[in-house]
C-alpha positions in Angstrom: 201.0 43.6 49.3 200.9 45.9 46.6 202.8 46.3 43.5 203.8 48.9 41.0 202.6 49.1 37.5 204.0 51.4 34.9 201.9 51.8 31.6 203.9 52.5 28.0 204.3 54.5 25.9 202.1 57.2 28.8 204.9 57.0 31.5 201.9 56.8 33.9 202.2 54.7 37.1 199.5 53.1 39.4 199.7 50.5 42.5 197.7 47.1 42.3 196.7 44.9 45.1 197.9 41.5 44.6 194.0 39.9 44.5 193.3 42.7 42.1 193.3 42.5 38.5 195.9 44.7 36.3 192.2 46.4 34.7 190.5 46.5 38.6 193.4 48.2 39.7 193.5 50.8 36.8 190.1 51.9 37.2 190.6 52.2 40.4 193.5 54.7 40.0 191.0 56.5 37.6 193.0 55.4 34.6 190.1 54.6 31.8 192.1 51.4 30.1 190.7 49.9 27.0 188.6 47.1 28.2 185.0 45.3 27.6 183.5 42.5 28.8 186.1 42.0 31.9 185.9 38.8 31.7 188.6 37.3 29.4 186.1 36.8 26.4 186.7 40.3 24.1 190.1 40.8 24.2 189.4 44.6 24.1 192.1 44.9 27.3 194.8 43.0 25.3 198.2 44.5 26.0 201.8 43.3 26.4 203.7 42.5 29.3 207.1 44.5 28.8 208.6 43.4 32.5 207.5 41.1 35.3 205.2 38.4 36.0 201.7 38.4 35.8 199.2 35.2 36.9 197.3 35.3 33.3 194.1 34.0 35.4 190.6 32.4 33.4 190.1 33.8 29.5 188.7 32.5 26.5 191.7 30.6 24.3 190.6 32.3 21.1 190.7 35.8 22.9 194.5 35.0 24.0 196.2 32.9 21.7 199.5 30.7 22.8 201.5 32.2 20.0 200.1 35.8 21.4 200.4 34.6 25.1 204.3 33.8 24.5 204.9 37.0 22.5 205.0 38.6 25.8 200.9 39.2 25.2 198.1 39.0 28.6 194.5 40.0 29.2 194.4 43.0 31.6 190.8 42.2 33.3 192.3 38.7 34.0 195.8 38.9 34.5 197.2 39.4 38.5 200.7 41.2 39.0 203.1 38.5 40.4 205.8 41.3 40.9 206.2 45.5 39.7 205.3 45.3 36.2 206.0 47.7 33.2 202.6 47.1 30.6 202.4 48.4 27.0 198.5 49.4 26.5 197.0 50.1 23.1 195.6 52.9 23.9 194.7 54.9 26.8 191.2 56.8 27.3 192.4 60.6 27.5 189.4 62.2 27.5 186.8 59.7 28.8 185.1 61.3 32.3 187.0 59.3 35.9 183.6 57.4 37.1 182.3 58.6 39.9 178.9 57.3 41.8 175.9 59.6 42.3 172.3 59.1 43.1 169.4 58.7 40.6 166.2 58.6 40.9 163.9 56.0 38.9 161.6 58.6 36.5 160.0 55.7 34.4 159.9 51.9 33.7 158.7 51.2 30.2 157.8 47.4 29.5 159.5 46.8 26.0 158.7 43.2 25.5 158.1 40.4 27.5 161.4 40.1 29.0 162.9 43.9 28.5 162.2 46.8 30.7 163.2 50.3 29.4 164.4 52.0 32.8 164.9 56.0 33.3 167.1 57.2 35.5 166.8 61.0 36.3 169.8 62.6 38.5 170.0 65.5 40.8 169.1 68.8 39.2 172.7 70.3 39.5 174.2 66.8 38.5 174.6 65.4 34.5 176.8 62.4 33.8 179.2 63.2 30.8 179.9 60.0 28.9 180.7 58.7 25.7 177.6 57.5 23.3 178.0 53.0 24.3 179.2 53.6 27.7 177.9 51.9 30.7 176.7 52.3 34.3 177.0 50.1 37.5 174.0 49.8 40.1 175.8 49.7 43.6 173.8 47.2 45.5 173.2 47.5 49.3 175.0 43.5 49.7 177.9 45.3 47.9 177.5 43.5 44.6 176.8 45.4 41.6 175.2 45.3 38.4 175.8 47.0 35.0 174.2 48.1 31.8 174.9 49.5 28.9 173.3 53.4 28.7 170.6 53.5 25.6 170.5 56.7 25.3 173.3 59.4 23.6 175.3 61.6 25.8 173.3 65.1 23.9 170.2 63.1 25.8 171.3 64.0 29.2 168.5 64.7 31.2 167.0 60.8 31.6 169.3 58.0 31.4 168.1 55.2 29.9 168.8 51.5 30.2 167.4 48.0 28.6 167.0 45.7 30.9 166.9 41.7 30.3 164.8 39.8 33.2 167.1 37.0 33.9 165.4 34.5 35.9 166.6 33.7 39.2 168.1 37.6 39.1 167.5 39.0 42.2 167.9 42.6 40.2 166.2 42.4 37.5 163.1 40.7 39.2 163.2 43.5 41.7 163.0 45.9 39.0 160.5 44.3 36.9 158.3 43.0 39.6 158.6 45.3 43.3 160.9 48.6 42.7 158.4 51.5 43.5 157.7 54.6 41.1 160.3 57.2 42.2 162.9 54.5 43.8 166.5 56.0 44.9 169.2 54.2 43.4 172.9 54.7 43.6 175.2 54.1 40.3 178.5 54.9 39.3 179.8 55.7 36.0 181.0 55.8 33.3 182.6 52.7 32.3 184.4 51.0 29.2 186.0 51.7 26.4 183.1 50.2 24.0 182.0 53.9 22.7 181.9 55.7 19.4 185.7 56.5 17.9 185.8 59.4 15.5 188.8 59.3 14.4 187.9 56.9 11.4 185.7 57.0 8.6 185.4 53.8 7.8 182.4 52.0 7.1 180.8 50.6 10.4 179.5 46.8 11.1 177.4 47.2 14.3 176.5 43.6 15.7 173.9 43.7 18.9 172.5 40.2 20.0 169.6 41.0 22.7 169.9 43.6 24.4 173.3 44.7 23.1 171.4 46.9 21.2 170.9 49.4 23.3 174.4 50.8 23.4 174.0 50.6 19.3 171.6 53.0 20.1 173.6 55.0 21.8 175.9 55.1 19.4 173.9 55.8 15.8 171.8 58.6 18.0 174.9 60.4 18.6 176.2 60.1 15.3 172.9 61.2 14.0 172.8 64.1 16.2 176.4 65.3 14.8 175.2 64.4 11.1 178.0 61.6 11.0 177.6 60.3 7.8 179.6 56.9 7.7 178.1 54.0 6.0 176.5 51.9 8.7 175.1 48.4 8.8 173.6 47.1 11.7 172.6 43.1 12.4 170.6 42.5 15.5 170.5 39.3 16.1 167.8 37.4 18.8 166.1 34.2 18.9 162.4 34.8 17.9 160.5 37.7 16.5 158.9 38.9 20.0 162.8 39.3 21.0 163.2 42.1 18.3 161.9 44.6 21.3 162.6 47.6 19.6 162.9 46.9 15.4 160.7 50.3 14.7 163.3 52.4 15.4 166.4 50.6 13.4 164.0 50.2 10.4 163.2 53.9 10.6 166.8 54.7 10.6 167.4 52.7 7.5 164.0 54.4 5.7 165.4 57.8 6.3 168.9 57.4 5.6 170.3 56.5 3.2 173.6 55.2 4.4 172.0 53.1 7.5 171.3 49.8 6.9 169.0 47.2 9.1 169.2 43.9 9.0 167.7 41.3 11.3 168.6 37.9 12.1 166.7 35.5 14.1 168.3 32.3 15.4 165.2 30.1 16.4 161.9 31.5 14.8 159.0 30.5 15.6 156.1 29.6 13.1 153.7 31.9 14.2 156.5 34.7 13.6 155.7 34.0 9.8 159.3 35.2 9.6 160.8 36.0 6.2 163.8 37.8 6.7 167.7 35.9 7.9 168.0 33.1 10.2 171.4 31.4 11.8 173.5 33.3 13.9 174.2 37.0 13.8 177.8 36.8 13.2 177.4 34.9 10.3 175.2 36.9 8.8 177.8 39.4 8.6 180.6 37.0 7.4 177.8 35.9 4.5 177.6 39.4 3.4 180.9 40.5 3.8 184.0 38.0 3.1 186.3 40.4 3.8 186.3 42.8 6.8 189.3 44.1 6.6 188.1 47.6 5.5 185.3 47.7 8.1 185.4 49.2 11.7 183.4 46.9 14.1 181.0 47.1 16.9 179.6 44.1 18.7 178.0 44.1 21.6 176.0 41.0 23.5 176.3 37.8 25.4 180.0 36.6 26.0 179.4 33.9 23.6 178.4 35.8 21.0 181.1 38.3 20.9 183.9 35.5 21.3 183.1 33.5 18.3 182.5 37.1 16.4 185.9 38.5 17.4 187.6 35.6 15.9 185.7 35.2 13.1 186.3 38.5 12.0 189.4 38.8 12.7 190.3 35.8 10.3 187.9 37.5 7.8 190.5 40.9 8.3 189.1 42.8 10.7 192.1 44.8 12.1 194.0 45.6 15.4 192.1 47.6 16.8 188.8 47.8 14.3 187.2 45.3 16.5 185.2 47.3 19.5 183.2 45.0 22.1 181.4 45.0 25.1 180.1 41.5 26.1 177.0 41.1 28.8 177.8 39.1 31.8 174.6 37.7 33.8 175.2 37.6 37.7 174.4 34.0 38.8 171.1 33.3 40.4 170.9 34.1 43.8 169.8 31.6 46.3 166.2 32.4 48.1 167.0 34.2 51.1 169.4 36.5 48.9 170.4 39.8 50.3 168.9 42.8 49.6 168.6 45.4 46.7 
């Protein structure tokens, strides 16, 4: 069974399976909705229900309120159709490439730290991915499942695609990566994906929040904006647990040296003695709230575990952090896979 959705103020019109999601069944029609983690935690794919019935499925409470819920709000990564519905989106992508899958072939792995793996993906010589600077890919997997990350690089960049991979354990992907995929492996990905990438059309200062590896699409991001001389206020907090998890800091703390309007600061949530660390401990978020009371001038950009960006987007958003100023993209770990998993 099937059912009709029609997206306002657009006028466009798509058909969603009834197992699928209103967002699954979007991208699937090509139509590049706002959305993040895809998962109920963001609230990036927030949108109103103008007719029919949806089954609002799993989400974080503080990323769909009951007052918001009975205001005719739903989130569009977890909410089913029940019936033909008529949705009102914030925004839609015009402009952002349809993803589409394509081989790539792994050109280096660079160990970053202890648990990050820098991987470069090269892609046929009369292929380039166009993509917005915080975008991300998916690896297709040859069970079917997939697996996605955040693209480190900005889109000027365009010849190696890079990625930071976290080795979860019990991953079956990232320990193939890190331990068993061969020099010069073919891998199939698809992209590009989400609507957590550079806006400019504000000029507001930015608050850029990365915890782990949610810095790489920061990267993305400040590259890009350095490469077009962007020069909006920027301060980023990059938040981990001990000093060894900081895999990259060089590079931040060079942006702040040489401009002026960058700022860098770290924030560590468990240091250990040996790190001999002087600098902000807690939690990243509230770093930020420490600093800044009032957000409600600020554009933000968060990016890391689910956890992380929940508490952040309700935290800022009682600190002022408008409709719409709040841009997230929230990591998702597969589960572990069993021992006789299947294969990459």
């Amino acid at each position: 069974m099937t059912y009709q959705i029609t997206i306002q103020p657009s006028g466009l019109s798509y058909d969603a399976k009834v197992y699928e999601t209103i967002l699954e069944a979007a991208i699937d029609a090509g139509l590049n909705m706002p959305h993040g983690c895809r998962n109920g935690a963001c609230g990036s794919c927030k949108g109103t229900i103008v007719s029919g019935e949806v089954d609002y499925g799993d989400y974080a409470r503080s990323a769909l309120t009951e007052d918001e819920k009975a205001a005719g709000k739903a989130l569009f990564c977890c909410a089913r159709p029940l019936s033909d519905l008529t949705i009102e989106c914030r925004e839609i992508n015009v402009g952002v490439t349809p993803p589409r899958i394509l081989p790539a072939r792994v050109e280096q792995k660079k160990q970053l730290s202890h648990d990050v793996m820098a991987l470069f993906l090269k892609l046929p010589s009369s292929e380039r991915l166009e993509f917005k600077a915080g975008q991300y890919i998916e690896f297709l997997l040859k069970d079917g499942k997939r697996r996605a990350f955040s693209l480190a690089n900005a889109p000027h960049v365009d010849n190696l695609l890079e990625l930071h991979l976290r080795l979860i354990p019990g991953g079956v992907f990232t320990q193939y990566v890190f331990n068993e995929m061969p020099d010069k492996a073919i891998l199939r990905i698809e992209g590009p994906f989400g609507s957590f990438y550079y806006r400019d059309d504000s000029d507001k200062p930015m608050i850029m929040v990365a915890g782990g590896t949610g810095f790489a699409p920061i990267k993305g991001i400040v590259e890009h904006m350095l490469h077009n001389n962007i020069k909006r206020d920027v301060t980023i907090y990059w938040g981990a647990k001990t000093r060894e998890d900081l895999y990259m800091p060089e590079l931040p703390e060079a942006w702040a040296k040489e401009y002026p309007y960058i700022k860098f600061i770290p924030v560590l949530s468990d240091a250990l003695p040996e790190d001999n660390w002087q600098g902000r401990t807690g939690l990243v978020h509230q770093a930020v709230l420490d600093d800044l009371a009032d957000l409600s001038a600020y554009e933000v950009y968060c990016c890391g575990a689910p956890a992380m960006v929940e508490v952040a987007h309700a935290s800022f958003t009682q600190a002022g952090t408008p409709e719409g100023a709040f841009h997230s993209d929230a990591f998702n770990y597969a589960k572990p896979a069993p021992v006789q998993a299947a294969g990459i």
